[in-house]
N, CA, C and O atoms as a GROMACS GRO file, in nm:
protein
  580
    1UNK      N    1  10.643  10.536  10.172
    1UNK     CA    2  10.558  10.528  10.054
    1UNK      C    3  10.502  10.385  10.045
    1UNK      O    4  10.577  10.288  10.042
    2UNK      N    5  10.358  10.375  10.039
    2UNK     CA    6  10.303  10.251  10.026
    2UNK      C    7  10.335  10.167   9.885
    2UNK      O    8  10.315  10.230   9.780
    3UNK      N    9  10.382  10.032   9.876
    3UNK     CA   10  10.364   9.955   9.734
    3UNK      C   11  10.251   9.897   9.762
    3UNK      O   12  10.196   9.912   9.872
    4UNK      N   13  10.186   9.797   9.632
    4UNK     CA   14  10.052   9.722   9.624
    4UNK      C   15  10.138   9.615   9.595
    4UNK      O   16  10.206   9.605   9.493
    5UNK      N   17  10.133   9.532   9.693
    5UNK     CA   18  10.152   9.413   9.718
    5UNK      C   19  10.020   9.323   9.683
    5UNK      O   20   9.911   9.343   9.737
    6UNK      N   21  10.049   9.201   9.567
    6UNK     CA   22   9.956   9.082   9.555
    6UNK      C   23   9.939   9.030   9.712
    6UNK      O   24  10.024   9.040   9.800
    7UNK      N   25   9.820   8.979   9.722
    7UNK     CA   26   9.775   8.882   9.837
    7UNK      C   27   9.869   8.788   9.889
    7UNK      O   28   9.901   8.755  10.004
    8UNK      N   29   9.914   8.744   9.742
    8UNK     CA   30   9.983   8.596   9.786
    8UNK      C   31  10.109   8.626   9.850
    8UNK      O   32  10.158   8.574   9.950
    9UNK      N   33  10.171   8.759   9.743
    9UNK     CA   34  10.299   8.763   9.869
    9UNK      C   35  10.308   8.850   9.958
    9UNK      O   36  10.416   8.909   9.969
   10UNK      N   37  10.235   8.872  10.017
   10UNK     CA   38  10.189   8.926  10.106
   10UNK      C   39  10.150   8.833  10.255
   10UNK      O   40  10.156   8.852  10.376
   11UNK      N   41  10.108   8.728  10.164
   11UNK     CA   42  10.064   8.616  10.250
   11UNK      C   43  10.170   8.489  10.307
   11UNK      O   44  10.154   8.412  10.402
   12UNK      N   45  10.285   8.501  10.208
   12UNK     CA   46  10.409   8.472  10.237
   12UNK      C   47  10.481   8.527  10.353
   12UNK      O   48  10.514   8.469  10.456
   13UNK      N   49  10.503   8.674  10.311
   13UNK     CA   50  10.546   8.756  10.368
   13UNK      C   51  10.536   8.731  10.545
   13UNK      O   52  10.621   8.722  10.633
   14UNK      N   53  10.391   8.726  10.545
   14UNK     CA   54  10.299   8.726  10.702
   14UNK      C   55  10.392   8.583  10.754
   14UNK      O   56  10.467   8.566  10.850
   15UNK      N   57  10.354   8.506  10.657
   15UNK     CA   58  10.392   8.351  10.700
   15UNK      C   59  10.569   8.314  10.775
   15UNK      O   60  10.609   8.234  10.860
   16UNK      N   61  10.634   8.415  10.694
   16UNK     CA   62  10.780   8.432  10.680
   16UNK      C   63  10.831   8.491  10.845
   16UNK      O   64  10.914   8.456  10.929
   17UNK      N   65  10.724   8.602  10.831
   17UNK     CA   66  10.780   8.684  10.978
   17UNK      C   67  10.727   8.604  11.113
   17UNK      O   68  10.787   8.626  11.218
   18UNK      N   69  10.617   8.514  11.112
   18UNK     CA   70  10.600   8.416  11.207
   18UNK      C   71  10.688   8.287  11.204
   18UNK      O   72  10.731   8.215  11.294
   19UNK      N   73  10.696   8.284  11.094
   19UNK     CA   74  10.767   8.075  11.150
   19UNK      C   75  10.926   8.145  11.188
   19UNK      O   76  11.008   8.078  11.250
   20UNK      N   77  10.948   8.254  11.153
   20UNK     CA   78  11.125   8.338  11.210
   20UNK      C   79  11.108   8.388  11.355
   20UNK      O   80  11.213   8.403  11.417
   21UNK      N   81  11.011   8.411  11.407
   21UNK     CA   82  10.968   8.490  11.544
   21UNK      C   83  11.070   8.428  11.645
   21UNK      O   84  11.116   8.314  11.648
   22UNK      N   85  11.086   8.512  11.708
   22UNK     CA   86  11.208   8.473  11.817
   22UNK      C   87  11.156   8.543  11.972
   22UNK      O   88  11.194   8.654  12.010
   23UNK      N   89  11.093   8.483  12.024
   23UNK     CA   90  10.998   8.546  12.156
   23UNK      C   91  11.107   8.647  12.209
   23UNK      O   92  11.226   8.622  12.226
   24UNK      N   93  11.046   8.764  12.231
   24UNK     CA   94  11.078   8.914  12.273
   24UNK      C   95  10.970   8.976  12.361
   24UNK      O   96  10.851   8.970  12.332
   25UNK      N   97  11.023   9.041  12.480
   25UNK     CA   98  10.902   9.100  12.506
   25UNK      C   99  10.930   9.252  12.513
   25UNK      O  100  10.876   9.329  12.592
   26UNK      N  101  11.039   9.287  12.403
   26UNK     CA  102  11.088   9.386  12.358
   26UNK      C  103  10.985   9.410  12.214
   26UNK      O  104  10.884   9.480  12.208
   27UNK      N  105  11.017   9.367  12.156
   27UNK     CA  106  10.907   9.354  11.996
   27UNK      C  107  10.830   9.248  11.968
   27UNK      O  108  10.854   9.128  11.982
   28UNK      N  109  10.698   9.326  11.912
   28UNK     CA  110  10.605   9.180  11.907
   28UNK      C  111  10.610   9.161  11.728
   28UNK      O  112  10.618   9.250  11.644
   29UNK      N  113  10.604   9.019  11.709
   29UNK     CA  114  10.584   8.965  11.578
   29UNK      C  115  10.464   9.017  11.492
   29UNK      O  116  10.463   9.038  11.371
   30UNK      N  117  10.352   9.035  11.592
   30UNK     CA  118  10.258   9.134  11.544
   30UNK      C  119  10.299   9.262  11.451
   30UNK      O  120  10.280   9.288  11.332
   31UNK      N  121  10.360   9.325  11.552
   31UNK     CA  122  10.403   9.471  11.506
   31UNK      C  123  10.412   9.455  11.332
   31UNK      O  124  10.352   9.520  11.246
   32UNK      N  125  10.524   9.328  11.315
   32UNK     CA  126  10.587   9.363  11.192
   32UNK      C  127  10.439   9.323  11.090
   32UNK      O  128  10.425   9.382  10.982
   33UNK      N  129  10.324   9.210  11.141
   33UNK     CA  130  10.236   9.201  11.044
   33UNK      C  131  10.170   9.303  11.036
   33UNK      O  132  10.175   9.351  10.922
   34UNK      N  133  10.089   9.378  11.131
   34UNK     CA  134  10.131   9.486  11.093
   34UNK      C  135  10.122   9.574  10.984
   34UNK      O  136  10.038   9.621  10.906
   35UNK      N  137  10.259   9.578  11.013
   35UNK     CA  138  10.358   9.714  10.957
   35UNK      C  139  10.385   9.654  10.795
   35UNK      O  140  10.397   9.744  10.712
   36UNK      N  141  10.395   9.526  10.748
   36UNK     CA  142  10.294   9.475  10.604
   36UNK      C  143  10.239   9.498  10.556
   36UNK      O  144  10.258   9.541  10.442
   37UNK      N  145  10.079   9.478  10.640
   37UNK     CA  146   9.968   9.444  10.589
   37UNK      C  147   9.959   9.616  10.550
   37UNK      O  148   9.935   9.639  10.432
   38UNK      N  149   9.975   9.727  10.636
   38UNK     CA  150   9.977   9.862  10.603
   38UNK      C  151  10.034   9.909  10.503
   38UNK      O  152   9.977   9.989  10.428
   39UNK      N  153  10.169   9.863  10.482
   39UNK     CA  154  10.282   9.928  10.401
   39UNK      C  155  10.218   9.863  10.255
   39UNK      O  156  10.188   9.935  10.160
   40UNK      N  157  10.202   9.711  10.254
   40UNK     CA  158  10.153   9.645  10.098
   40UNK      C  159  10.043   9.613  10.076
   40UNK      O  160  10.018   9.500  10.036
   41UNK      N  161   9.901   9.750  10.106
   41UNK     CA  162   9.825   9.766  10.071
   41UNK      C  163   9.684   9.826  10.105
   41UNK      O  164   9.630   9.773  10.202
   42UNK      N  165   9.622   9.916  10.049
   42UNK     CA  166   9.583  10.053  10.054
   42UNK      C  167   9.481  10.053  10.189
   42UNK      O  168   9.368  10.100  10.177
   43UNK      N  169   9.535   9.989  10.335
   43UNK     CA  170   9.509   9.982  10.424
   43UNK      C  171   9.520  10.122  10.484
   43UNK      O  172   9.612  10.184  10.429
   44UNK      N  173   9.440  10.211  10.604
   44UNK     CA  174   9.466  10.299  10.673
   44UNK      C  175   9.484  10.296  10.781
   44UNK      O  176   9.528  10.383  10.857
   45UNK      N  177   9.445  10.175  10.802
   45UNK     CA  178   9.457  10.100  11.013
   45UNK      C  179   9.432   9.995  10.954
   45UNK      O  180   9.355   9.946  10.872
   46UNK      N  181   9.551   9.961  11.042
   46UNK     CA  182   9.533   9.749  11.050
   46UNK      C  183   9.555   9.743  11.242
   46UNK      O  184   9.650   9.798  11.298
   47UNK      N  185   9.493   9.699  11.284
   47UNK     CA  186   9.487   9.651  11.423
   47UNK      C  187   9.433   9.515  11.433
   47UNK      O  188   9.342   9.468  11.366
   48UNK      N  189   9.531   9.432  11.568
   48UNK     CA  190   9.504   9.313  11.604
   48UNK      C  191   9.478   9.331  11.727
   48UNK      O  192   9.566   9.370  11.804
   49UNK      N  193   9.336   9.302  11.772
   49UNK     CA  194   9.279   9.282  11.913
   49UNK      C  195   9.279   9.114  11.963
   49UNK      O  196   9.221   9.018  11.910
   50UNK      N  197   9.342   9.118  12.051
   50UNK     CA  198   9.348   9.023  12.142
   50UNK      C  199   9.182   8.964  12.216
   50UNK      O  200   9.090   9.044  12.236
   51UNK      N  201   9.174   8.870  12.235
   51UNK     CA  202   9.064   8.869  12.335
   51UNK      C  203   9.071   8.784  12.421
   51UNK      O  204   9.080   8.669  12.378
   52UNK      N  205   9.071   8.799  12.542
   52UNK     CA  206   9.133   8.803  12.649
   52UNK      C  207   9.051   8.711  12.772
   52UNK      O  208   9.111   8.630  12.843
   53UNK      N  209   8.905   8.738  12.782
   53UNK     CA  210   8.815   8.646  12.831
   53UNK      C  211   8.684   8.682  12.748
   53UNK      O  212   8.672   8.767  12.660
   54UNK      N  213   8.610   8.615  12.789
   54UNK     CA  214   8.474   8.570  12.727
   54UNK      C  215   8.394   8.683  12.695
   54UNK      O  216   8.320   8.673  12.597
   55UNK      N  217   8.397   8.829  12.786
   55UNK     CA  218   8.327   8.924  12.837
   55UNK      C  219   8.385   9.053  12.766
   55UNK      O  220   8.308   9.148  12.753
   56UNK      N  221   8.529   9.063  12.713
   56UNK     CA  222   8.569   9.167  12.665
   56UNK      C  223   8.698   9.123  12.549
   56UNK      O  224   8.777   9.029  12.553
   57UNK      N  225   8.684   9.215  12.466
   57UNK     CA  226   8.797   9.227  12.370
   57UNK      C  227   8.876   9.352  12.403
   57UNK      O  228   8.832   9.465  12.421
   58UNK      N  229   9.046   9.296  12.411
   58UNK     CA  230   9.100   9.430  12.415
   58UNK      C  231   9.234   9.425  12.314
   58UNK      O  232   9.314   9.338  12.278
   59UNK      N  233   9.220   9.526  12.295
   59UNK     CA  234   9.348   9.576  12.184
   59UNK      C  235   9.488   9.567  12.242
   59UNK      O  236   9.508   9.601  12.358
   60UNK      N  237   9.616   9.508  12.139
   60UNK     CA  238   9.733   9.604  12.275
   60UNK      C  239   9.756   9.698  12.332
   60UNK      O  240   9.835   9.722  12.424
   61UNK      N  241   9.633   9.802  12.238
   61UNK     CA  242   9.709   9.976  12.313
   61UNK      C  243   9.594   9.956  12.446
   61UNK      O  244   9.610  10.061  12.508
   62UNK      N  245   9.490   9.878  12.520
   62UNK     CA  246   9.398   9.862  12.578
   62UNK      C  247   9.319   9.961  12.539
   62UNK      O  248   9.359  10.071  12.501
   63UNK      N  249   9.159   9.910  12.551
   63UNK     CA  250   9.076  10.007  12.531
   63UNK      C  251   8.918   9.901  12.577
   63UNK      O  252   8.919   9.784  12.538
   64UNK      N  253   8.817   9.942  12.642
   64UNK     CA  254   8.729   9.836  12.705
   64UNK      C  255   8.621   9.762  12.593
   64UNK      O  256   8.548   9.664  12.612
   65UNK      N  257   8.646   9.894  12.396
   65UNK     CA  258   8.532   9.895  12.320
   65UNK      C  259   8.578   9.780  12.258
   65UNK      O  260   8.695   9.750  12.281
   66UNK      N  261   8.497   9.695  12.169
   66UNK     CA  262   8.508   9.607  12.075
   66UNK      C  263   8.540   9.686  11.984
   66UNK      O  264   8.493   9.799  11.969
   67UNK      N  265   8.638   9.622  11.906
   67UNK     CA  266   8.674   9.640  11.758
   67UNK      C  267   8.601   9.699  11.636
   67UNK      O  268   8.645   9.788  11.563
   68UNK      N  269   8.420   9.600  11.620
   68UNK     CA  270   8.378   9.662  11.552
   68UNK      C  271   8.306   9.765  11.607
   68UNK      O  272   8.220   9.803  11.527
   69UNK      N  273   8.305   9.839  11.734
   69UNK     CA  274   8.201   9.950  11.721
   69UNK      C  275   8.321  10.073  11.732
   69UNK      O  276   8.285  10.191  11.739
   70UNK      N  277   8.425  10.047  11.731
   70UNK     CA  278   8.536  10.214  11.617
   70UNK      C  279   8.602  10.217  11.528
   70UNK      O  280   8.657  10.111  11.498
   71UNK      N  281   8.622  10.313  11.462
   71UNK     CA  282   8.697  10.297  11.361
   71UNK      C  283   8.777  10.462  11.358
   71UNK      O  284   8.780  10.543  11.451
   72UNK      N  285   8.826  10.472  11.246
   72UNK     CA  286   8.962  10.556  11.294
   72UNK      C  287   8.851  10.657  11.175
   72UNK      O  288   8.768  10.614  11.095
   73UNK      N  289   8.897  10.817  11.208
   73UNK     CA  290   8.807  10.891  11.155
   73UNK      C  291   8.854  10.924  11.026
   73UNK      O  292   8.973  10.953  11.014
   74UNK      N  293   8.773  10.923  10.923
   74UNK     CA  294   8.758  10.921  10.765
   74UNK      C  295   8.758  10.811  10.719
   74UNK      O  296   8.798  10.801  10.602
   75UNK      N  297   8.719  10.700  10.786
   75UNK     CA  298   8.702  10.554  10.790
   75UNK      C  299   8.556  10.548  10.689
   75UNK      O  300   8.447  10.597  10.717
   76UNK      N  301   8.601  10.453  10.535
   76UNK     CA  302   8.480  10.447  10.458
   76UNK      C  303   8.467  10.325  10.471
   76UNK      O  304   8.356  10.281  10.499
   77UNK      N  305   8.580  10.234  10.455
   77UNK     CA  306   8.563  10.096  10.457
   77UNK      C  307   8.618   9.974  10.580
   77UNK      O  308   8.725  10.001  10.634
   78UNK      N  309   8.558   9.865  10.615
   78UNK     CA  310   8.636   9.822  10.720
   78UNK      C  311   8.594   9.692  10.694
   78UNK      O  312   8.505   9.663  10.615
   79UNK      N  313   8.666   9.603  10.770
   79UNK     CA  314   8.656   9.426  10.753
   79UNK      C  315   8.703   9.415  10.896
   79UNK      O  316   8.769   9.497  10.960
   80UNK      N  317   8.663   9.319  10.926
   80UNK     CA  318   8.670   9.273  11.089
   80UNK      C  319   8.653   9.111  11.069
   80UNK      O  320   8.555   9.050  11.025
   81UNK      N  321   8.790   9.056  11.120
   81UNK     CA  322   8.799   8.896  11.099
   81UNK      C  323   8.874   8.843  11.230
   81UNK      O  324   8.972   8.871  11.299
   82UNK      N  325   8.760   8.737  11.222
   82UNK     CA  326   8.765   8.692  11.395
   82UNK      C  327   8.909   8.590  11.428
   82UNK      O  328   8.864   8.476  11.437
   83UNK      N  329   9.013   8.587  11.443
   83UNK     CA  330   9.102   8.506  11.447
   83UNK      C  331   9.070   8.391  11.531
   83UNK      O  332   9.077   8.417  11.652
   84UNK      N  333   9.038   8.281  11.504
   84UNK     CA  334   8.994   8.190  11.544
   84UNK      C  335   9.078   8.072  11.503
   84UNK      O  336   9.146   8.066  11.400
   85UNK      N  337   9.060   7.931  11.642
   85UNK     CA  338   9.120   7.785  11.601
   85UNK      C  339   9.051   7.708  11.641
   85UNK      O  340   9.044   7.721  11.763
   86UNK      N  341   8.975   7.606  11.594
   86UNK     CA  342   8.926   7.506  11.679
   86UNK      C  343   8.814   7.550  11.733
   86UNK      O  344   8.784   7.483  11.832
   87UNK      N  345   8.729   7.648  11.705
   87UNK     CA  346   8.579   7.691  11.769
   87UNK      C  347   8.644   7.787  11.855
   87UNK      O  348   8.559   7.857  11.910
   88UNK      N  349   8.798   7.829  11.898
   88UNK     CA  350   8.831   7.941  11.997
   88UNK      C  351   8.846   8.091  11.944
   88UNK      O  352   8.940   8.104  11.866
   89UNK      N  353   8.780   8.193  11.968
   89UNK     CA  354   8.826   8.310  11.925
   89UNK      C  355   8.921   8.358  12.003
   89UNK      O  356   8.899   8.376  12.122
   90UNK      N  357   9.048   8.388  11.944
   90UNK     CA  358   9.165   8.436  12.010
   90UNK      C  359   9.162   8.639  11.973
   90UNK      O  360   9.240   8.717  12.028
   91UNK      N  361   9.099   8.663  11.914
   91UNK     CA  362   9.078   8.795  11.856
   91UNK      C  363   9.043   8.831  11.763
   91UNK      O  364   8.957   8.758  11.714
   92UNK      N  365   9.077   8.947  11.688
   92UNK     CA  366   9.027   9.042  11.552
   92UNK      C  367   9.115   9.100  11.472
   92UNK      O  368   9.194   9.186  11.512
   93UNK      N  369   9.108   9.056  11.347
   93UNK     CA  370   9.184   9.141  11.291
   93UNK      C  371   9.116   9.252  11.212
   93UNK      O  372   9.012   9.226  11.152
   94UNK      N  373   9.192   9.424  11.207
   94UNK     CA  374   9.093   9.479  11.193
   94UNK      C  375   9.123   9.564  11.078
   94UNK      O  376   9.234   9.614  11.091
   95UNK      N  377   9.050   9.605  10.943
   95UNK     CA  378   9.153   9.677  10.855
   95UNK      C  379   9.025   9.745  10.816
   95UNK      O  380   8.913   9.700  10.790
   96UNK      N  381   9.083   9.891  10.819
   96UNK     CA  382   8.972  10.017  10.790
   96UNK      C  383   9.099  10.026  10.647
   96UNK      O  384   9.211   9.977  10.628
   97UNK      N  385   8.964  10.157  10.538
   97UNK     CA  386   9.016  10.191  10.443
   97UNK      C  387   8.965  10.330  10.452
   97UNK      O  388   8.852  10.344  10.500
   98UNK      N  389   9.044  10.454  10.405
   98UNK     CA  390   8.953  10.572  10.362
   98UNK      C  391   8.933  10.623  10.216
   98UNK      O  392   8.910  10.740  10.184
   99UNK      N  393   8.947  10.504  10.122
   99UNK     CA  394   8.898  10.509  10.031
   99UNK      C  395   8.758  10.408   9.978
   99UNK      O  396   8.756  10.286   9.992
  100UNK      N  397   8.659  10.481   9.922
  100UNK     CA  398   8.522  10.379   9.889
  100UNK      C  399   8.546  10.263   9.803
  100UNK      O  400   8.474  10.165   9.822
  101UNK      N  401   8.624  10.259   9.724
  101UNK     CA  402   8.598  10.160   9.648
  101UNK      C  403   8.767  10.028   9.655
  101UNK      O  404   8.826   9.953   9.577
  102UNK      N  405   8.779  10.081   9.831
  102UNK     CA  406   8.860   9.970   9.889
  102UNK      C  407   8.770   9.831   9.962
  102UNK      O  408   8.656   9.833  10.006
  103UNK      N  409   8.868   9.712   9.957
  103UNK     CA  410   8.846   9.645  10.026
  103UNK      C  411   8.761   9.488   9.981
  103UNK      O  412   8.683   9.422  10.049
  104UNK      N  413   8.795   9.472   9.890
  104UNK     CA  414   8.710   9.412   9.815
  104UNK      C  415   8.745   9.228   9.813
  104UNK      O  416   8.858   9.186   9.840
  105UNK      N  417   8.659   9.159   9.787
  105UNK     CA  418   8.702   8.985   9.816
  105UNK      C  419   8.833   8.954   9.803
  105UNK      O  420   8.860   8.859   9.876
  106UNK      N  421   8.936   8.997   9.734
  106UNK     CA  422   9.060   8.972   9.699
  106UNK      C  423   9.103   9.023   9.887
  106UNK      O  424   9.162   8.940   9.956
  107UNK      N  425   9.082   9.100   9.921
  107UNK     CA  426   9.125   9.169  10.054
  107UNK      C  427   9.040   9.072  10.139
  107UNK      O  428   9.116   9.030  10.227
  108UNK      N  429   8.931   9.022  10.152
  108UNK     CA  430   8.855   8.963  10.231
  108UNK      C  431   8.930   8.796  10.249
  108UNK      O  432   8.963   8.754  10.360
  109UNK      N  433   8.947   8.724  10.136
  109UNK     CA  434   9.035   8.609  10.124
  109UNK      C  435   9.141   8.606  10.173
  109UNK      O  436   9.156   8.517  10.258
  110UNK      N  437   9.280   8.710  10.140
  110UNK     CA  438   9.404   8.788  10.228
  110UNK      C  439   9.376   8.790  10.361
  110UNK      O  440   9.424   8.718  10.448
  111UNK      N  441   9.295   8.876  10.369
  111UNK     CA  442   9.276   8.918  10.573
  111UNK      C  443   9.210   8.748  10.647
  111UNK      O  444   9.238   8.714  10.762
  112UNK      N  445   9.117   8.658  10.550
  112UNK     CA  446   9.103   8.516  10.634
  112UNK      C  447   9.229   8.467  10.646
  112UNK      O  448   9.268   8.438  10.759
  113UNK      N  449   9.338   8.444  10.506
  113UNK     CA  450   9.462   8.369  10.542
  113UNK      C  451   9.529   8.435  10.645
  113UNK      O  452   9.577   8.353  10.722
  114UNK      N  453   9.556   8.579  10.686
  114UNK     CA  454   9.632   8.665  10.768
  114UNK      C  455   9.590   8.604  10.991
  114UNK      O  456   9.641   8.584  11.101
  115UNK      N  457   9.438   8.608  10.899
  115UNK     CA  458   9.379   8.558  10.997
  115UNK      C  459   9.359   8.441  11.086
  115UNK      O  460   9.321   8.436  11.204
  116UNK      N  461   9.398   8.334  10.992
  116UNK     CA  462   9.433   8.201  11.005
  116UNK      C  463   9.602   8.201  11.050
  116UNK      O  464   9.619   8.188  11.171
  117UNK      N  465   9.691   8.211  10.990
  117UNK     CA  466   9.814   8.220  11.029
  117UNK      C  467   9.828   8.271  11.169
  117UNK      O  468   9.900   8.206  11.245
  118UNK      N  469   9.767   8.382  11.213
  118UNK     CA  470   9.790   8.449  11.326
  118UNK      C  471   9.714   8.355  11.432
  118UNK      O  472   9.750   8.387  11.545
  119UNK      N  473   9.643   8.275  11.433
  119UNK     CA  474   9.543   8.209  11.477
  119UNK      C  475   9.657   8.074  11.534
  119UNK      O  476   9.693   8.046  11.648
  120UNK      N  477   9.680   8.034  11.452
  120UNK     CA  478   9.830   7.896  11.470
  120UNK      C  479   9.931   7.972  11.550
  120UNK      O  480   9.989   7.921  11.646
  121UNK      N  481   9.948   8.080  11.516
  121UNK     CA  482  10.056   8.137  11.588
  121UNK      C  483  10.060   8.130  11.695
  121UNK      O  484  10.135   8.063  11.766
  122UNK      N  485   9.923   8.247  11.742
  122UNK     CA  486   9.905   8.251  11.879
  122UNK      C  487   9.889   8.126  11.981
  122UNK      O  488   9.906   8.133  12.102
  123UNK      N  489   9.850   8.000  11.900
  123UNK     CA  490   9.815   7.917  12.000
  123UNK      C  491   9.949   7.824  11.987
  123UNK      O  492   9.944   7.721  12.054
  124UNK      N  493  10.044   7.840  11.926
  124UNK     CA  494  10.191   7.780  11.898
  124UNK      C  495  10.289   7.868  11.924
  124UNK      O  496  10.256   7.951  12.009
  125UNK      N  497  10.364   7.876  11.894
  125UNK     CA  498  10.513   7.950  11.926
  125UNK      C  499  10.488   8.085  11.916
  125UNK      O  500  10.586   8.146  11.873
  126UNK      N  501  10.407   8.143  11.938
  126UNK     CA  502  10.357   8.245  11.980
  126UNK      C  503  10.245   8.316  12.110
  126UNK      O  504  10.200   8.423  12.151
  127UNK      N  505  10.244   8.209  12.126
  127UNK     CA  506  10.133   8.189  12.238
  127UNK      C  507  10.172   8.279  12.385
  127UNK      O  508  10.099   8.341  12.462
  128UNK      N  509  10.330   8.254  12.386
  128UNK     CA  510  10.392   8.382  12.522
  128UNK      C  511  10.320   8.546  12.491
  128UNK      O  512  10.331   8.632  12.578
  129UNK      N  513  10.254   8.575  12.371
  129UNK     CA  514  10.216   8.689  12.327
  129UNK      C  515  10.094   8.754  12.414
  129UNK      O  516  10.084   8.862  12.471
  130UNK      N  517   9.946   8.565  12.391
  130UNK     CA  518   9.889   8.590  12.491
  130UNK      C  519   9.867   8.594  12.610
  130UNK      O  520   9.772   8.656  12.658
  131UNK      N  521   9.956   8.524  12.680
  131UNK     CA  522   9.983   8.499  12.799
  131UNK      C  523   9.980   8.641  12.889
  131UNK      O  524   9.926   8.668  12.997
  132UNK      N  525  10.103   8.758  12.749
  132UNK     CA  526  10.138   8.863  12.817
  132UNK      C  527  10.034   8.960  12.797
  132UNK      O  528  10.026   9.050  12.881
  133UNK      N  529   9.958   8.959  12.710
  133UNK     CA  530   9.803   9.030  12.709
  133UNK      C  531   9.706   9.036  12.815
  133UNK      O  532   9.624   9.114  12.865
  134UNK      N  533   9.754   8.908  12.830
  134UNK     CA  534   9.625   8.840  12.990
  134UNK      C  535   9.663   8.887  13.098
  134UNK      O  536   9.585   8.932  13.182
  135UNK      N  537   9.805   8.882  13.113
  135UNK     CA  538   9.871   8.925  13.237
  135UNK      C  539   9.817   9.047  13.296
  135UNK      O  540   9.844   9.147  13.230
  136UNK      N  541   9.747   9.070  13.401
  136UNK     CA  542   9.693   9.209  13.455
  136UNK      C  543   9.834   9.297  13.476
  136UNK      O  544   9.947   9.254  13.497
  137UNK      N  545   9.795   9.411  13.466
  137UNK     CA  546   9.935   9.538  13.482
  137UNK      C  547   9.910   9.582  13.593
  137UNK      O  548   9.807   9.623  13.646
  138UNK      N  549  10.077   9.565  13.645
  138UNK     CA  550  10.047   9.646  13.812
  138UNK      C  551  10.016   9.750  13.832
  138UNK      O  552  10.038   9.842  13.753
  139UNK      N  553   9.940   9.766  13.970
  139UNK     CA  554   9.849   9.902  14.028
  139UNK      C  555   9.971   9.946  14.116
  139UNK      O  556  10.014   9.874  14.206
  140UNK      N  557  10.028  10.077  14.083
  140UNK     CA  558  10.110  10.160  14.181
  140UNK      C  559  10.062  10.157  14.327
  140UNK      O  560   9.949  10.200  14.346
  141UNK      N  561  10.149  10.101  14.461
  141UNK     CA  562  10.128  10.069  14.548
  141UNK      C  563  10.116  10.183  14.619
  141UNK      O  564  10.207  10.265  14.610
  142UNK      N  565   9.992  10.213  14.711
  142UNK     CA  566   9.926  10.343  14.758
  142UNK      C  567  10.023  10.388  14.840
  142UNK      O  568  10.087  10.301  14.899
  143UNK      N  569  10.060  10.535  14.865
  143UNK     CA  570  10.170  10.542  14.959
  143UNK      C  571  10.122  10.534  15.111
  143UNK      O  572  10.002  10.541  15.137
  144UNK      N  573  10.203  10.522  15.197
  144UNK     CA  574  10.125  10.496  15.352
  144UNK      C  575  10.125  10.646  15.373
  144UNK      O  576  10.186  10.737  15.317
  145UNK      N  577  10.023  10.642  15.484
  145UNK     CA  578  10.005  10.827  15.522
  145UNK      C  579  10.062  10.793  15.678
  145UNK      O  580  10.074  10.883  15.760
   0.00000   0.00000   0.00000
């Protein structure tokens, strides 16, 4: 069952589960923001896309599309915030609503701080996250005939 979580602690919250992160490549710190930003407030998809080189954005579940050209179906509302440090875009954070009269500056201010935090992260004690994003996944070795 979803609660409505204020911004601010919410924004704590985010802050709380990163400066505790304990590198895993069992669970990502992501997950749990997340599993937050969804649970404390009238979010329907929250996704964090990685971006990876200059030429493509990809999600963790991979996928080749940018962020803003899908959205999850019965999707009325959406915000798309570029996680950025220093002029670098490190990715997107992405939060659809399927209600109309979601999403509003109070959510837009929230998703920049969410956005910012994740931004320090990744390029600080979190940074093994992108590393493992970048990492190409092995191709099953052809069998000999």
């Amino acid at each position: 069952m979803k609660s409505y979580l204020s911004p601010q602690k919410l924004l704590v919250d985010v802050k709380g589960v990163l400066d505790n992160n304990r590198p895993s490549f069992h669970h990502s710190p992501l997950e749990d923001v997340v599993a937050l930003l969804s649970e404390g407030r009238h979010y329907s998809w929250v996704g964090i896309y990685l971006t990876l080189d200059k030429k493509s954005s990809s999600p963790l579940l991979e996928t080749a599309v940018h962020p803003g050209q899908m959205a999850v179906p019965g999707t009325r509302k959406k915000i798309l915030v570029a996680l950025k440090i220093a002029g670098r875009e490190l990715g997107f954070l992405n939060i659809e609503s399927n209600r109309d009269a979601a999403l509003g500056s109070e959510d837009r201010v929230l998703l920049e701080g969410v956005a910012d935090l994740l931004a320090r992260f990744l390029t600080g004690p979190g940074k093994y996250l992108l590393l493992r994003a970048a990492k190409p996944k092995a191709r099953p070795k052809a069998a000999a005939a």
